[in-house]
Structures are given as C-alpha cells and as structure tokens.
Wavefront OBJ file of the C-alpha trace (Angstrom):
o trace
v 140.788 95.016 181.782
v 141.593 95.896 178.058
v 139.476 98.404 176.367
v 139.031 95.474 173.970
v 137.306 93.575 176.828
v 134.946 96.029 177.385
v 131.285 94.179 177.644
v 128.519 95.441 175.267
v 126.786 97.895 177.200
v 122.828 97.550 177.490
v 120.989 99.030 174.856
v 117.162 97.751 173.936
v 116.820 95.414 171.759
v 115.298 96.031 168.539
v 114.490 93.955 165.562
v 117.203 92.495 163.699
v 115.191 92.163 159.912
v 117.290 90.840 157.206
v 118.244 94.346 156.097
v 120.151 94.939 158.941
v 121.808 91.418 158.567
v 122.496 92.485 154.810
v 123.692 96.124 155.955
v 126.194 94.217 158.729
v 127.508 91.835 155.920
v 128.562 94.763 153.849
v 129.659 96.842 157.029
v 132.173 93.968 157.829
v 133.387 93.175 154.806
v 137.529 93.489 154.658
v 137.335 95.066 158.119
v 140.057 94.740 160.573
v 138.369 94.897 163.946
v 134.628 95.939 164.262
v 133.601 95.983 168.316
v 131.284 95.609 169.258
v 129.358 93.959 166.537
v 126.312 93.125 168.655
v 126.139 96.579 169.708
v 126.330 98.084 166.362
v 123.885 95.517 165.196
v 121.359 96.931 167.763
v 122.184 100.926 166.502
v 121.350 99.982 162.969
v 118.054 98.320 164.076
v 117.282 101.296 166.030
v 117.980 103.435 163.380
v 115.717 101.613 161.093
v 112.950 102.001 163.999
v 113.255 105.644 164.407
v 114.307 107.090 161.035
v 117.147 108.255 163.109
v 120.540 107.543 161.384
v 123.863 106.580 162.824
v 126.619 109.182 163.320
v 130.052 108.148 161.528
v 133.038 109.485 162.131
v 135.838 109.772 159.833
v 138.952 111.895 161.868
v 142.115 112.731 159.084
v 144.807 114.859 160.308
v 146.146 116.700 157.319
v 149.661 115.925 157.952
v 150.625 115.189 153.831
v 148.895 114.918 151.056
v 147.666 111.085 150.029
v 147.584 110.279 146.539
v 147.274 106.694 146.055
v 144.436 104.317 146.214
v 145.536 102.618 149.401
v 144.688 105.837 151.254
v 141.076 105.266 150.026
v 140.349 101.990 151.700
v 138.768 103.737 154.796
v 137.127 106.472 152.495
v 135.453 103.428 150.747
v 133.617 101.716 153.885
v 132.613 105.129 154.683
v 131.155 105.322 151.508
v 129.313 102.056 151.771
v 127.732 103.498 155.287
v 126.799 106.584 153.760
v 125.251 104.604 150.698
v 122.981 102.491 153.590
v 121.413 106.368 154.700
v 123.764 106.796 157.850
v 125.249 110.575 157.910
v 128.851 110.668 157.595
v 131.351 113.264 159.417
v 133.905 113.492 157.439
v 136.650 115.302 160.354
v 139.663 117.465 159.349
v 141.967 117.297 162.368
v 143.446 121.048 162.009
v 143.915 120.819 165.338
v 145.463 117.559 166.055
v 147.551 117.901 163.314
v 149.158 120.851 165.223
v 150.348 118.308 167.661
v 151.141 115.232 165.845
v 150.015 111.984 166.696
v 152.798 108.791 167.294
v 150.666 105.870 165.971
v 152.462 103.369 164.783
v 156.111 105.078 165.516
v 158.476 105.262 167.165
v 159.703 108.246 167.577
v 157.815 111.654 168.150
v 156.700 113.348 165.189
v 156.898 117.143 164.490
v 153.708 119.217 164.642
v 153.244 121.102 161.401
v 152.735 124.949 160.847
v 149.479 126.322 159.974
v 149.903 127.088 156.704
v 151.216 123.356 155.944
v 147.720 122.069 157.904
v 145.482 124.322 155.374
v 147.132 123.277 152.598
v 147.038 119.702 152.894
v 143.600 120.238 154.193
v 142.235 121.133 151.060
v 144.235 118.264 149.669
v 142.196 115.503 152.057
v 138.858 117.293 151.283
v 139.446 116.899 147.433
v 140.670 113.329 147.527
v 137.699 112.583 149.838
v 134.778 113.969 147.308
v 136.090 111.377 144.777
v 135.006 108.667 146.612
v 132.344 110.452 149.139
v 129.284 112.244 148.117
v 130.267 115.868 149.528
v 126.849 116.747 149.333
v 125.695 114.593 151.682
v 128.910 114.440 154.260
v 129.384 116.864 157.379
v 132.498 118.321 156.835
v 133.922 119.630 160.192
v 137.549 120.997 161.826
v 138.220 119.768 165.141
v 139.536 123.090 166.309
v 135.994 124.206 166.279
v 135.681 122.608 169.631
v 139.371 122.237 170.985
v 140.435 126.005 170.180
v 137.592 127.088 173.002
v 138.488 124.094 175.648
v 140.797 126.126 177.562
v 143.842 124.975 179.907
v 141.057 124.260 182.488
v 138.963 122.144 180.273
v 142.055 119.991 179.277
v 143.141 119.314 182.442
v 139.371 118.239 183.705
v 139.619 116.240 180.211
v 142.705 114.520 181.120
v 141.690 113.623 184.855
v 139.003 111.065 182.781
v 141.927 108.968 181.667
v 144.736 107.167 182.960
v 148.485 107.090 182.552
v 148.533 103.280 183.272
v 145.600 102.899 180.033
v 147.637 105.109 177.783
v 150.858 103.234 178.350
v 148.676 99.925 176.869
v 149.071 101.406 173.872
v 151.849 99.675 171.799
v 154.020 102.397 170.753
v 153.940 104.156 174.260
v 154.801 100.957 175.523
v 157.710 100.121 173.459
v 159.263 103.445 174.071
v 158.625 103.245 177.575
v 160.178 99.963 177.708
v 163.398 101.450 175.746
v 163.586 103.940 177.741
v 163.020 106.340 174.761
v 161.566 109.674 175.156
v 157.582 110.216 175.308
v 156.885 113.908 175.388
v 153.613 115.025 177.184
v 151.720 116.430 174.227
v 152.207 112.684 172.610
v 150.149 111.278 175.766
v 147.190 114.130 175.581
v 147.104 113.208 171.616
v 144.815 110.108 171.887
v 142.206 111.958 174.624
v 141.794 114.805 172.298
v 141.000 112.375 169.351
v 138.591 110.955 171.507
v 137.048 114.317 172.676
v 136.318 114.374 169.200
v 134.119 111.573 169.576
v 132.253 113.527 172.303
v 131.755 116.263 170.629
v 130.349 114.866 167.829
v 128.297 112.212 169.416
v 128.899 109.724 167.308
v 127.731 106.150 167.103
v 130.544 104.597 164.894
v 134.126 105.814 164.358
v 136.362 104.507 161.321
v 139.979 104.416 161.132
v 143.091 102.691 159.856
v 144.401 99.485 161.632
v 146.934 101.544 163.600
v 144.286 103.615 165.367
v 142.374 101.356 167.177
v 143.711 102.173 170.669
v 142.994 106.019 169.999
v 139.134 105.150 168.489
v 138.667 102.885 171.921
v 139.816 106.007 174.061
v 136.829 107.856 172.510
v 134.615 104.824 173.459
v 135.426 105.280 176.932
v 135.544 109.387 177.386
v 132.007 109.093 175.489
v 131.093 106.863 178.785
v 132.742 109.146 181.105
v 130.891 112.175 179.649
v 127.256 109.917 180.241
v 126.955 109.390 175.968
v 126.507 105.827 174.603
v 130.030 104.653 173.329
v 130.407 104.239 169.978
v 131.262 101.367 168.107
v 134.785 101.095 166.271
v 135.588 100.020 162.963
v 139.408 99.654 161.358
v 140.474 99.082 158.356
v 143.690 96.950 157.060
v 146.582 98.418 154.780
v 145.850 97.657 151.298
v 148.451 95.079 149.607
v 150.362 96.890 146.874
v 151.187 95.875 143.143
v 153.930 93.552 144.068
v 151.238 90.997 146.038
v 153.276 91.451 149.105
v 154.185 94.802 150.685
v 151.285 97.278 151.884
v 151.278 100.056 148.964
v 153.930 102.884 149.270
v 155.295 104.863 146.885
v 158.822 104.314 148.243
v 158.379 100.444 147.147
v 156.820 101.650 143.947
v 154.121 99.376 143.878
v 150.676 102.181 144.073
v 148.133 103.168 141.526
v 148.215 107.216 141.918
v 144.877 108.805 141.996
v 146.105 111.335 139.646
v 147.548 108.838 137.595
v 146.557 108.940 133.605
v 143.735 105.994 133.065
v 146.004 103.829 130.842
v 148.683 103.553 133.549
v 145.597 102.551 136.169
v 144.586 100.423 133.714
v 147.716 98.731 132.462
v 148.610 98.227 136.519
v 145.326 96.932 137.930
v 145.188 94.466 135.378
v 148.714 92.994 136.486
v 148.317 91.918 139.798
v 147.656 88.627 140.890
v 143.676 86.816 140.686
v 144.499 86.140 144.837
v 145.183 89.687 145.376
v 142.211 90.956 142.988
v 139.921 89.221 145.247
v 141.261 91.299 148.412
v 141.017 94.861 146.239
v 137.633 93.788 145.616
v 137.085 93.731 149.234
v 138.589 97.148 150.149
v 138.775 98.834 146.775
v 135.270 97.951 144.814
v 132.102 99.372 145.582
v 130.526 96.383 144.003
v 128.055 94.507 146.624
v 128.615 91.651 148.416
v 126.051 89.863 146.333
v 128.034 90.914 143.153
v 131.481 89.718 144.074
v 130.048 86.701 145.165
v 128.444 85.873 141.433
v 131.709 86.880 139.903
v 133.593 84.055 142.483
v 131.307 81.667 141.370
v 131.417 82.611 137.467
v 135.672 82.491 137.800
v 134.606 78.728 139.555
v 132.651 77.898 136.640
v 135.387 78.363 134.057
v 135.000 82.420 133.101
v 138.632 84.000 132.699
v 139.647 85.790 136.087
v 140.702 88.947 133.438
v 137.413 89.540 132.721
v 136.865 90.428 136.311
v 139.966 92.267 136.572
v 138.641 94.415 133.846
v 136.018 95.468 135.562
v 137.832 96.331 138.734
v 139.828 98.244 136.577
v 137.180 100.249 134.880
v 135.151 101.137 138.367
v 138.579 102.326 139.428
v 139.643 104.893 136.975
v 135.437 105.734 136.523
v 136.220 106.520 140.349
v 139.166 109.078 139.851
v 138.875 110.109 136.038
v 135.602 109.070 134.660
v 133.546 106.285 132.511
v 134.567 107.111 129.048
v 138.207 107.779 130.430
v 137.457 103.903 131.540
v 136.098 102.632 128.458
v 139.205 104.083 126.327
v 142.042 102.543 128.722
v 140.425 99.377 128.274
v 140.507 99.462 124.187
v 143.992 101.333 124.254
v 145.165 98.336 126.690
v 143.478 95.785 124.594
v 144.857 97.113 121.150
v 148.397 97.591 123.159
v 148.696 94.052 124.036
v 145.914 92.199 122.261
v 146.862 93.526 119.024
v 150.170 95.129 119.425
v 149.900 98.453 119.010
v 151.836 101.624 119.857
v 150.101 103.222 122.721
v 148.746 106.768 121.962
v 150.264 108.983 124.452
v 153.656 107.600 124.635
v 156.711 110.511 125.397
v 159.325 111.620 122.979
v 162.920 112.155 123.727
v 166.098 113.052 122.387
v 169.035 111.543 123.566
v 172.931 112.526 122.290
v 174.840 109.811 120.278
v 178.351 110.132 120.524
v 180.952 111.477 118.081
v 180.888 108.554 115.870
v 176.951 109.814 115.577
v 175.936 106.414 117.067
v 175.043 105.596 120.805
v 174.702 102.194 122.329
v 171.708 100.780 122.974
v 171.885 100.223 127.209
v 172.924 103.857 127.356
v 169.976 104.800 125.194
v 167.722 103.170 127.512
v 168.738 104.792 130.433
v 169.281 108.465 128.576
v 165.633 108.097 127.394
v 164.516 107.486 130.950
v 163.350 104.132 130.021
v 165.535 102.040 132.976
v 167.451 103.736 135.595
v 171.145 101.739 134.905
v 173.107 100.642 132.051
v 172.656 97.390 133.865
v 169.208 97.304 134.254
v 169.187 98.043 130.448
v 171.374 94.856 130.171
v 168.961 92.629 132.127
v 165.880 93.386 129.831
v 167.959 92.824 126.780
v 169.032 89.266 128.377
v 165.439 88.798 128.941
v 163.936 89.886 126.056
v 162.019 92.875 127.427
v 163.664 95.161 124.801
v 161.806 95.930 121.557
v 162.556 98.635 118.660
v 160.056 99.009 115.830
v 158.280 95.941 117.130
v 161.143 94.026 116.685
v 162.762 92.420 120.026
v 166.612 92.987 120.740
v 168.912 90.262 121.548
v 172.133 91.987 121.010
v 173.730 94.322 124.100
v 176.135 96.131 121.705
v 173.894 97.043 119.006
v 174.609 100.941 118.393
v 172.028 102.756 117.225
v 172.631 105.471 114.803
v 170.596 109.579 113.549
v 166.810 108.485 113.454
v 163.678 108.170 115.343
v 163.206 104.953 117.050
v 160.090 103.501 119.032
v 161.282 101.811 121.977
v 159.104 99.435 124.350
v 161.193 98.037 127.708
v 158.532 95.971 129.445
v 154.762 95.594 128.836
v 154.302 99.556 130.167
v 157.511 101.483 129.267
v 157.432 102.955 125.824
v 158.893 106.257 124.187
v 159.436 107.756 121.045
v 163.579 108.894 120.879
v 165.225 110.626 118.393
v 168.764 110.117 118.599
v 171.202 112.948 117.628
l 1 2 3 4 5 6 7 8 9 10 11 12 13 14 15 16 17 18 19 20 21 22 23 24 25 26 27 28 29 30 31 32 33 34 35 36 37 38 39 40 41 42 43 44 45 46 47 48 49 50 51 52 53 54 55 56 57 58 59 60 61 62 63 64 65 66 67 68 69 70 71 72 73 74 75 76 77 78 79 80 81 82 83 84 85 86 87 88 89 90 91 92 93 94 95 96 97 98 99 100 101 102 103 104 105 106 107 108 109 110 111 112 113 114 115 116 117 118 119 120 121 122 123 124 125 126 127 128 129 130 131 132 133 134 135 136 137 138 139 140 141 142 143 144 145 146 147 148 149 150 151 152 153 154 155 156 157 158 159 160 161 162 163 164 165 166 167 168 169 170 171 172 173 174 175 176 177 178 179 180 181 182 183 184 185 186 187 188 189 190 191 192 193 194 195 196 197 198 199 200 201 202 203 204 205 206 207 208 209 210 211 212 213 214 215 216 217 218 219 220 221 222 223 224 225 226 227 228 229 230 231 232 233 234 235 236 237 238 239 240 241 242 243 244 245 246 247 248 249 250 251 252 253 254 255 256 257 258 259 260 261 262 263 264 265 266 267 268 269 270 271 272 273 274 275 276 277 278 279 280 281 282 283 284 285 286 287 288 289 290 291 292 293 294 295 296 297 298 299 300 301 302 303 304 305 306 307 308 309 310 311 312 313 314 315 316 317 318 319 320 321 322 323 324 325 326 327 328 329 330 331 332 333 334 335 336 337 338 339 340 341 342 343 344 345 346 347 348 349 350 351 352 353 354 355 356 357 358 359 360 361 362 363 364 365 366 367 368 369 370 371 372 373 374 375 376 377 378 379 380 381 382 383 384 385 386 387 388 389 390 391 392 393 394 395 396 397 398 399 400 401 402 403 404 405 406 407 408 409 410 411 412 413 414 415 416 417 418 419
C-alpha cells in the first residue's frame, strides 16, 4: 500500500464551526495535494478547543539563492497559516544541504561546502521575512538534531524504513529502472527529512509539488516513533510571464524580488486575465472572500486591469513597499496612458562609424536594447521601434552625433548618445 493510501488515523472528533470550514477553504486554496484533509480538519478544531496551535513545518535546504516570486508560492500558504494563529517553523536544512537531495532529477547532485550552505542560508532567511513575519516564526537548523544522531542512531533510523518504499519514489525508480547509479547517501536523504518531522513534532509539513514522497516519509517515521503523523501540504510551480512554462530565469519569464517596482509593475500587468486568476491563488494574500468579489465584479462588466493593478501593487508593497507601489502605478500609467518617457531609463554611448553615422539595427543592439542585428530588424518590421516618440519604419536609417531616446517594445527604453 502507497503512503498515499494511508487511512486517516483515529483522532477525536471535535467540532467543525464554520471557522474551521473558512480556515480549510483558505488552507486549500491553489494547493497541490493536501492529505489528509479530514485529519487536518480535526487538528484545527482541536486547536481551536485547546488554545493549542498547530506545528508547521517549512524545511529549505540552502542549496542557491531564490530570487524570484515563484520561489514564494510555498512561503505564501505558510503565511496564510501563520496569519490563522498556527506557529510556523520556518527549517534551514544546513544539514541536508550537505548531502543533497535528488527530487525531481535525475542524476545525483553534489553536496555543497559549508561556507556555500551559510551563505545561501542567510539568503533563504532574508527572502523568507519578506513574506513571513520573522517575529513570530521559529527559525531552526536541522543540524541541531542530526549533528548529535551518531552512526548508531542512523542506522536504528534507517531500520524504520524500507528499501522497497524508497524505490516508490519516482526518481529512484526511474534510475533504478535505467540502470543509472543511486548512491547510498541519496536513499538516507528522504529519512533524514523526515526525522525532521520527528524532531519537531509537527502537525503539518509544506513543500513544493516535487516533495511529496519525502513529506509522506516523515508521516510514517512520526508513526514509527509513537507521534501523530502529520498532515502534508504541496504546492504547484507557479506559471511564468509567458502563460505557459513554470517561471525560470533561464526562459526569462520571472518577476525578480529585487527587481526595481516599475519593472514588477510593467510585467505583472502583462500577463494574461486566465493566468492573473491563478497568481491570485498562489501569489495574493487577498482572502478567498476578496478574490471571489473581484470574479464577480470582472463578470459584471469591471475591466480585468483594474484587478491586475492591484495584484500588482500588493506585489511590489510585498518586496519594496506601498509608496514604491503607488509610484510604479502612475509612472506605468503616464508611460503608456499618456506617453511619457519613463524616469529612470539608462544612458549609453554607442560608437558611429567613420562616416560619424551608425545604423540603426546596430545601434539597437550596441545600446543593449535587443541582443541581434536581427532581432533589431524584426521590431523595426513590426513597428516596435520608436525615436523621439516617433516610430521607425525604415531598417537603413543611419543615425548620426546626438542624443537620441530610444523605446524597443512597451519596456525597453534608453537614452544613447551616439559618437
């Protein structure tokens, strides 16, 4: 039988009140898999009875520094639980990350050096407080337990577990199958993320969609160790810019957190109503109750940009601030309501040629403005090109000594002097 299978294990039953209904609505809202809802159900009623709240468990292993807004989606439910009074455990895996975890690859990969697992520690911790309320999240290192377990304590850890139930798990499988290697510190990964679980007692643990089999493993060692299993909650990959592919920065469709508040702004507001409706979901912070009104006001009539405009603004109030918010939104309005030059646009100089005149492609691409004479070419064609407001039709135009300001796009602009 599948950990999936696993029957809800017998807890008393408590009240279910309309808060908890409310708090289970928001709880599931964009998840992936949440099991065992009845279960979890009865912990937040029993939390309500005894003023006790739920332990949940974020675990991060600090293997690179995230820095777009797709890395956020978990940090956001978390947020939600902690906002319903349930304490958070927000888990730095120093000591995972020293042996690097396969999920969702195929191939082994390499365990980092101390000094790179501090560093992109602090990098995790930073990211997290701008969606988490620090104050108010247990911040722990898993080597606080693992360091003292001991070559005796990890074998009596793995005799709990199975070779058969770790080769369930997709990846192990595959390579198994392939006949590709699967080195032994790969199969103790998943029972020390789940000794996590054990040490920390906790009663919910969060993850991305790709670590569900590892969060289930903690369910069971919990039962093996006589604690009440927790309940498991993953989260999907967040679509990126382009309505299609998950975000990456390789595909070059992410918002940066560190991004300025006009380019949040200015990207938020193009993707698609359908996909808006998803971000809203995994993104917002916004209630159920509130996203619901705004569905109903877009099926009434009310522009879908309005809405956007708000995602926007709770966004960059997120990473920046309000009033950064409130000027992106006038800057983007006067940009393409009105037409204006954008405030905080570069300036380069690029090198005309010994006639003293350089042609406008290789301008474009010499500013930085398109990455290929033919790429320049294309946005010509398509009228994407503007100088001094004015849009360019012409491929050969040659541009001569002066300062020009150049638009490609809605988003690319620059101020170049030519020489």
């Amino acid at each position: 039988m599948s950990a999936e299978q696993q029957k809800s294990e017998a807890l008393p039953k408590y009240e279910i009140t309309p808060d908890i209904v409310e708090a289970m609505d928001t709880i599931r809202r964009g998840v992936d898999t949440l099991l065992i809802e009845s279960e979890l159900e009865q912990k937040l009623a029993r939390s309500k009875a005894t003023g006790k709240p739920l332990r949940c468990k974020l675990g991060l292993d600090p293997t690179a520094p995230d820095i777009h807004i797709g890395h956020t989606v978990v940090l956001n439910k978390l947020r939600q639980l902690q906002d319903l009074g349930h304490t958070v455990i927000f888990l730095i895996g120093d000591f995972t990350a020293a042996i690097g975890d396969p999920s969702g690859r195929n191939i082994t990969r390499p365990p980092l050096s101390p000094e790179q697992i501090k560093i992109n520690a602090e990098t995790y911790l930073a990211q997290a407080g701008l969606v988490l309320d620090l104050s108010k999240t247990e911040v722990r290192y898993n080597s606080e337990w693992n360091n003292s377990l001991g070559s005796v304590g990890l074998i009596r850890l793995a005799s709990r577990y199975t070779l058969a139930r770790l080769l369930e798990r997709d990846d192990f499988a595959k390579r198994y199958a392939e006949q590709a290697p699967i080195a032994m510190h790969e199969l103790i990964y998943p029972l020390m993320q789940g000794y996590d679980s054990v040490a920390l007692e906790s009663d919910l643990e969060l993850g991305g969609s790709d670590q569900r089999f590892n969060l289930l493993v903690g369910r069971e060692l919990q039962r093996q160790y006589g604690q009440e299993s927790q309940c498991i909650l993953t989260m999907p990959l967040l679509v990126g810019l382009d309505g299609v592919n998950k975000m990456s920065k390789s595909k070059n469709n992410y918002i940066g957190i560190t991004e300025t508040p006009d380019a949040m702004f200015g990207k938020v507001m193009s993707i698609s109503d359908d996909l808006m409706w998803n971000w809203y979901d995994l993104v917002s912070l916004r209630t159920n109750a509130e996203i619901a009104a705004f569905k109903a006001e877009c099926a009434q009539g009310r522009n879908p940009r309005d809405i956007k405009v708000l995602l926007a603004k709770e966004i960059i109030a997120r990473f920046h601030n309000a009033a950064a918010a409130e000027a992106a939104e006038a800057e983007f309005n006067a940009r393409f309501r009105q037409g204006a030059v954008p405030s905080d646009i570069p300036e380069v100089t690029v090198q005309a040629a010994e006639d003293g005149r350089i042609g406008i492609a290789h301008m474009l691409k010499q500013a930085g403005l398109v990455p290929s004479n033919g790429e320049a070419n294309r946005n010509i064609e398509q009228g994407g090109v503007k100088i001094g407001g004015e849009k360019i039709s012409d491929k050969g135009l040659k541009l001569g000594a002066g300062t020009y300001v150049v638009q490609v796009g809605k988003r690319r602009w620059a101020k170049v002097t030519v020489k």
